[in-house]
C-alpha angles and dihedrals in degrees: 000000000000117000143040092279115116108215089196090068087071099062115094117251118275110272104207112220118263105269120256121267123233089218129106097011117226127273092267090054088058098051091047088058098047086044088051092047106044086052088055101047083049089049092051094048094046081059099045092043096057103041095094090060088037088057092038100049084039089055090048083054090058104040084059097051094045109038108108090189148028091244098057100044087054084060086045101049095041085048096054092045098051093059094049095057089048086058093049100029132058110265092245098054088057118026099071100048123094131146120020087359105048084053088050095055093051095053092048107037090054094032082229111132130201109078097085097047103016157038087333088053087094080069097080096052100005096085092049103042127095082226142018133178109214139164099242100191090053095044097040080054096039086063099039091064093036084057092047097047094037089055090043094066092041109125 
């Protein structure tokens, strides 16, 4: 490298690269999106799946708070549960029962006892009857699990 000569003169100018488009993303782009939206697809399923439980257990809430007798928060509570059961049941298993059956089916479609022989015994006469001695904490509570359990097994 004798002489005044620059070799670097002879080399062509620098040509940047095109820029990157912003379409269509790359692969991981498009993972990210199906990942984001199955989980929100699962998200929105989990809640709609579950509404039915959420309304039911808000409405027991209520009944409690509101209830100014025994008697009435037996209606309640056998009202509530009934319905419940029509949501999670077919029409035809529940509809008809009433009395001992209908505490039967309570205690063996949510595998919860304690309706038959126990605190949700008042179910059967409670809601018919001028008045009813309860105990309102057991069967609040009787009727709590049978609605989470109940919903649980809901298709």
């Amino acid at each position: 490298m004798s002489g005044g000569a620059d070799p670097l003169a002879a080399l062509r100018p620098l040509h940047p690269p095109a820029p990157v488009d912003w379409w269509p993303p790359a692969p991981g782009w498009w993972a990210l999106t199906v990942l984001l939206l199955g989980l929100l697809g699962l998200a929105w399923w989990q809640y709609r799946r579950t509404a039915l439980r959420r309304v039911a257990l808000a409405e027991l809430h209520r009944l409690e708070r509101s209830a100014p007798d025994d008697s009435r928060l037996s209606a309640g509570v056998n009202q509530l549960l009934r319905r419940v059961a029509l949501a999670c049941f077919s029409r035809r298993q529940v509809a008809g029962l009433s009395g001992e059956a209908w505490l039967q089916f309570l205690d063996a479609q949510a595998r919860v006892k304690g309706f038959h022989s126990g605190p949700g015994r008042v179910l059967a006469t409670g809601p018919f009857a001028p008045a009813c001695a309860l105990d309102r904490g057991a069967l609040l509570e009787l009727a709590r699990q049978w609605i989470l359990a109940a919903c649980r097994r809901r298709p």
